[in-house]
C-alpha positions in Angstrom: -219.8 -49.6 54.5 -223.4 -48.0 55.7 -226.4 -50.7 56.2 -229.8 -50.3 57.5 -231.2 -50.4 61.2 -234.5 -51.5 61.3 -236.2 -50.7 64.6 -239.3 -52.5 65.6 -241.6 -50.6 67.9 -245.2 -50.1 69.6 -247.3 -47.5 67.5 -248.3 -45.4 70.5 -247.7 -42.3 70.2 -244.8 -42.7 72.9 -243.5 -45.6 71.8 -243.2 -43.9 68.4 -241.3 -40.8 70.1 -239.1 -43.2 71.6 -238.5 -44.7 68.3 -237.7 -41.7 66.5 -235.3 -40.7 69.6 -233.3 -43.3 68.9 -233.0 -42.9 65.4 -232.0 -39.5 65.9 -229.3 -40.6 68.4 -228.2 -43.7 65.8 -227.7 -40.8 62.8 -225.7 -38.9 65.1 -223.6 -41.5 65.8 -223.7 -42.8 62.2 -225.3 -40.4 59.6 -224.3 -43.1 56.8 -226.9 -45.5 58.1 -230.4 -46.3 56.7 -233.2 -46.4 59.7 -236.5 -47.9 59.3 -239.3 -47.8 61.9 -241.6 -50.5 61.7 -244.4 -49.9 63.5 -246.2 -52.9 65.6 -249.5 -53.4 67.8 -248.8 -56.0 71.0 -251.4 -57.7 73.1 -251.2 -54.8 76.0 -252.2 -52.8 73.2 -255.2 -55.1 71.4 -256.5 -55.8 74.7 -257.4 -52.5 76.6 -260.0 -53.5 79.2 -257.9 -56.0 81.6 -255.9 -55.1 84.4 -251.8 -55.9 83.2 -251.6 -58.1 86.2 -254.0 -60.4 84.5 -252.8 -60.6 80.7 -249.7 -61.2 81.7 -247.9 -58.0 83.2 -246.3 -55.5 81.8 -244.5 -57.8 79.2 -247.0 -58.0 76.9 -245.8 -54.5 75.7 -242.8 -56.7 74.2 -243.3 -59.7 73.2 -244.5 -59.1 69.4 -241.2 -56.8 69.1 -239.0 -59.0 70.1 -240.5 -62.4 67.9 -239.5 -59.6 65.1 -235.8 -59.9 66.3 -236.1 -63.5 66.6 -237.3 -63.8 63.1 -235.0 -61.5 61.9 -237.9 -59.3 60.5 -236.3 -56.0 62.5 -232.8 -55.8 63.6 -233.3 -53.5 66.7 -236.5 -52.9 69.2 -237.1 -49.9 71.3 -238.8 -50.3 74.8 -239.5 -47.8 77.9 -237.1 -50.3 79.8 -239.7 -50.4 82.8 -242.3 -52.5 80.2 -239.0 -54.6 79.7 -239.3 -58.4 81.8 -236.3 -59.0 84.2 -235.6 -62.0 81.8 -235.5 -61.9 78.4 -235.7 -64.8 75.7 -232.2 -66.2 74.3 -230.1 -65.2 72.2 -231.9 -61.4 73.0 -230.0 -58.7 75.0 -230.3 -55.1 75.5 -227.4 -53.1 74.4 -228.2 -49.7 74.7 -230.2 -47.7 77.4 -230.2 -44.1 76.9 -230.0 -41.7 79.2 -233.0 -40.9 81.5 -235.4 -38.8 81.6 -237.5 -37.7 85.4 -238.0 -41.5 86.4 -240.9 -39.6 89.0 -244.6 -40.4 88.6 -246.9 -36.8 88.2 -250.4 -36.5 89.4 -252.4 -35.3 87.4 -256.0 -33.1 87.8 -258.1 -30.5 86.8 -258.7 -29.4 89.8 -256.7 -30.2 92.3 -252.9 -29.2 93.1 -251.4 -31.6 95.1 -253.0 -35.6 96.0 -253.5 -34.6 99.9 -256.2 -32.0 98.7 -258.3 -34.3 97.1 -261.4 -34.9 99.7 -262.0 -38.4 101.2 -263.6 -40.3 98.6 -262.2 -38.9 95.5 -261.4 -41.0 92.4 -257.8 -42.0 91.8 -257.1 -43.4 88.2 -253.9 -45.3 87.2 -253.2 -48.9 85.4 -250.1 -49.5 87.9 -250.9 -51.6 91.1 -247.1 -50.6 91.9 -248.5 -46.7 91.9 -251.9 -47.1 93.5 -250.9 -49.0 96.9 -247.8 -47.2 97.4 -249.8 -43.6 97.0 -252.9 -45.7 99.1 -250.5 -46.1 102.0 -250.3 -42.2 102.2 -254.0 -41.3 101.3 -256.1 -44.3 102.2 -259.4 -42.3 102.4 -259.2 -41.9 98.7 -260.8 -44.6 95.8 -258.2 -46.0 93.2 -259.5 -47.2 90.1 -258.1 -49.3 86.9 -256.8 -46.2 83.9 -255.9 -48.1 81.1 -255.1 -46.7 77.5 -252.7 -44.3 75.6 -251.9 -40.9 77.5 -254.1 -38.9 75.6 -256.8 -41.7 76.0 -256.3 -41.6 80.1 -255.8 -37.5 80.4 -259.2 -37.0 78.3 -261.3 -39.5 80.5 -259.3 -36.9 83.3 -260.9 -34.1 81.6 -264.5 -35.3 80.9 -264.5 -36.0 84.9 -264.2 -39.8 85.3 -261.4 -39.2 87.7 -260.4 -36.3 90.4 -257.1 -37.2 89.5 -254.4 -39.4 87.8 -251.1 -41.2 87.8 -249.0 -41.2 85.3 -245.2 -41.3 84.3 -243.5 -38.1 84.5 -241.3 -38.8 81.5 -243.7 -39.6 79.3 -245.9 -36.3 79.7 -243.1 -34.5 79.1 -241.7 -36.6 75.6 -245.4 -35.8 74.3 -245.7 -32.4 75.5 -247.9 -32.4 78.2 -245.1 -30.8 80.9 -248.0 -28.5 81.7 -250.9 -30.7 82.9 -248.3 -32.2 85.4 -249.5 -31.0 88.9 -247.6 -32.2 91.7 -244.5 -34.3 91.1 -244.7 -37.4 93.1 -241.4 -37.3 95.5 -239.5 -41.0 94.9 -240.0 -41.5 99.0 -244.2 -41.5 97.9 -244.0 -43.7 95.8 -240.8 -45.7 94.1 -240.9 -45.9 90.5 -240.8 -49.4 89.0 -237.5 -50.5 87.4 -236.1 -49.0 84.3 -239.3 -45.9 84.5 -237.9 -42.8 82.8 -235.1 -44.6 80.5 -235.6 -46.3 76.9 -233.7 -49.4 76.0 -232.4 -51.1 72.6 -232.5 -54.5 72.5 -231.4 -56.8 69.8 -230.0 -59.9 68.7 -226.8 -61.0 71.2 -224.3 -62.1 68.5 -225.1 -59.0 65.9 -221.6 -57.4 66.5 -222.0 -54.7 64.3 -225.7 -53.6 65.5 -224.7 -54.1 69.1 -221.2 -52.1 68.5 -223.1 -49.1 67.4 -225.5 -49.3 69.9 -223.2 -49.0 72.7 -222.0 -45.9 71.4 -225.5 -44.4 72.3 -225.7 -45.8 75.6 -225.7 -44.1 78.3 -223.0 -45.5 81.4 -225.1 -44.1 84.6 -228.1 -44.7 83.4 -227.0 -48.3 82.5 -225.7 -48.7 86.0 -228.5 -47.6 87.5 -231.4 -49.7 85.3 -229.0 -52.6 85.2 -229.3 -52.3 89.4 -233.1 -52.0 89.4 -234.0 -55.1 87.2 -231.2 -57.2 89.5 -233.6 -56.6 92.1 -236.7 -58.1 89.9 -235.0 -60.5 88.2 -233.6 -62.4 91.7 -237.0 -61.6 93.8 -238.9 -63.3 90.3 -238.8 -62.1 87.0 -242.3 -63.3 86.3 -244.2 -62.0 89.2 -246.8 -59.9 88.6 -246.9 -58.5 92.1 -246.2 -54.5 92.5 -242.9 -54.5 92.8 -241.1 -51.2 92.7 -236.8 -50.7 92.4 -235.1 -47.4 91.8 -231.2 -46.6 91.9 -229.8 -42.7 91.6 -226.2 -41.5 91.9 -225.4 -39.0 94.0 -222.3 -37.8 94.9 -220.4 -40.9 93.7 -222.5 -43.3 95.6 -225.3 -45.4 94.0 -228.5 -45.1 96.6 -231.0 -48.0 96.0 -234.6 -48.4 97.1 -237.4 -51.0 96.7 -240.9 -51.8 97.3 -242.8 -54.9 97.6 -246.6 -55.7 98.2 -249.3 -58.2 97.9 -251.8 -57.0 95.3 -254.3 -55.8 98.2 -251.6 -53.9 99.6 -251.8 -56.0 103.2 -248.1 -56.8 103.2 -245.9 -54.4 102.4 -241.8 -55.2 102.0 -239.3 -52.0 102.0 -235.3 -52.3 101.9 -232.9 -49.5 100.9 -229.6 -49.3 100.4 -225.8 -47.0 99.5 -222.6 -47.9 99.1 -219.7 -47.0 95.8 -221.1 -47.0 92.2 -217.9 -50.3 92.4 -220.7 -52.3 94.6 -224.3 -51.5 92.5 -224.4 -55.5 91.4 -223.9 -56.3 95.3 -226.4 -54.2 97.0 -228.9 -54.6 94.3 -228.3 -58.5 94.8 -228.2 -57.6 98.5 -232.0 -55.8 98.9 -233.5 -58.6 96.7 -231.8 -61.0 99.9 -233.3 -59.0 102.5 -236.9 -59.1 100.7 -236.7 -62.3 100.4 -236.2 -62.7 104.2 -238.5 -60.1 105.2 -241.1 -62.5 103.5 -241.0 -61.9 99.6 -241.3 -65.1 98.3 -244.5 -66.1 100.2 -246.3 -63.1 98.4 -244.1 -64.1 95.2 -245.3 -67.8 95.9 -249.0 -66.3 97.4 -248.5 -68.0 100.5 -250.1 -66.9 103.4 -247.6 -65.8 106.2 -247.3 -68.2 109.1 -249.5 -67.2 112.1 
């Protein structure tokens, strides 16, 4: 018997993509299945001019869709899983994550090929806090200013000469077509992506058996691993920190290699921890760097304590 899949969703232009790539995927799966997008405006969208760290993080991308699920108003919501809180309300899960796209961040310029030859003083534009102290730590002499709004919104303020250069997500460029105004890819040893970047994730309502069964079918096992590793490391350093924290897992040759990055929002205090091991022990290490951040001093800057001495 078919029935209907309605998937609630940002009305960005990217968030819309993402929609319609999951419907695609769902008809595959299914093609006797009815799919409706419904299209819906959060408060990181209504509210353009604060920094995320100050209306809440980068949960307030969500929120809205996932009241819909609650109510019962949409049965599925598609999110870029790095917008996606390390905790999420109950009776919600996500049961799909598709497989991801370059979880990299580009920079991007009109003049300029690569970050290192922008001159001292040069204005660096991104909304991520996570992107603009990691890439600080490299180029220091250069000015790093708030970027919010939609990709088209940020790459014209680029192109009327507000900024010498931006930040943005690789795999977003590239889902909206603009693979071309990419000009250096940032290496993941620059500049950790934040958990989940490059991979979208279906969420819905925990006991909907037959939603959640055809969802899995769409899922994507690696990828799964790998985001499923990332937000371990949020959720157990503080799932509602608004700190930069960066966490990326790969595979690579049958071993699961994990990275992480903590700051202070000034970028004084910086926390690192990496490690490998099986794809068998992702759960462990991931639970294992959030244990060694904690000890190198994590939950003071969670806590915003100032370090003894």
């Amino acid at each position: 018997m078919s029935h209907k899949i309605r998937i609630a969703t940002r009305e960005s232009t990217l968030a819309l993509w993402q929609a319609h790539f999951v419907r695609d995927r769902l008809l595959e799966a299914d093609p006797e299945i009815e799919v409706e997008i419904i299209g819906m405006t959060t408060e990181g969208d209504r509210n353009k001019r604060s920094p995320l760290s100050q209306i809440g993080g980068k949960g307030v991308f969500v929120k809205e869709l996932e009241l819909a699920l609650l109510n019962g108003d949409a049965d599925i919501a598609v999110h870029s899983m790095k917008d996606v809180p390390a905790e999420l309300p109950s009776g919600l899960s996500i049961n799909a994550i598709c497989e991801r796209a370059d979880p990299r961040d580009a920079f991007v310029s009109v003049n300029y090929d690569r970050i290192e030859d922008v001159p001292a003083g040069g204005r660096i534009g991104s909304s991520s806090l996570r992107r603009r102290l990691q890439i600080k730590a490299s180029y220091s002499e250069l000015e790093y200013q708030e970027l919010r709004g939609n990709v088209g919104t940020r790459l014209a303020k680029l192109d009327a000469g507000d900024f010498d250069g931006i930040i943005l997500a690789v795999a977003g460029l590239v889902r909206l077509g603009y693979s071309e105004r990419i000009s250096e890819f940032i290496p993941v040893e620059l500049c950790i992506p934040s958990a989940g970047q490059g991979a979208v994730g279906i969420e819905s309502v925990s006991g909907d058996s037959a939603t959640n069964e055809l969802l899995r079918t769409i899922s994507h096992p690696e990828t799964e691993l790998c985001v499923s590793c990332e937000r371990l490391i949020t959720r157990n350093l503080a799932a509602t920190c608004n700190l930069p924290i960066a966490a990326f897992a790969e595979i690579r040759e049958g071993e699961i290699y994990l990275s992480s990055f903590v700051s202070d929002n000034d970028g004084g205090r910086v926390l690192k921890a990496d490690l490998s091991g099986p794809l068998g022990q992702g759960a462990q290490l991931a639970e294992q760097i959030a244990v060694t951040l904690l000890e190198q001093g994590a939950q003071e800057l969670i806590q915003g304590i100032a370090p003894a001495g």
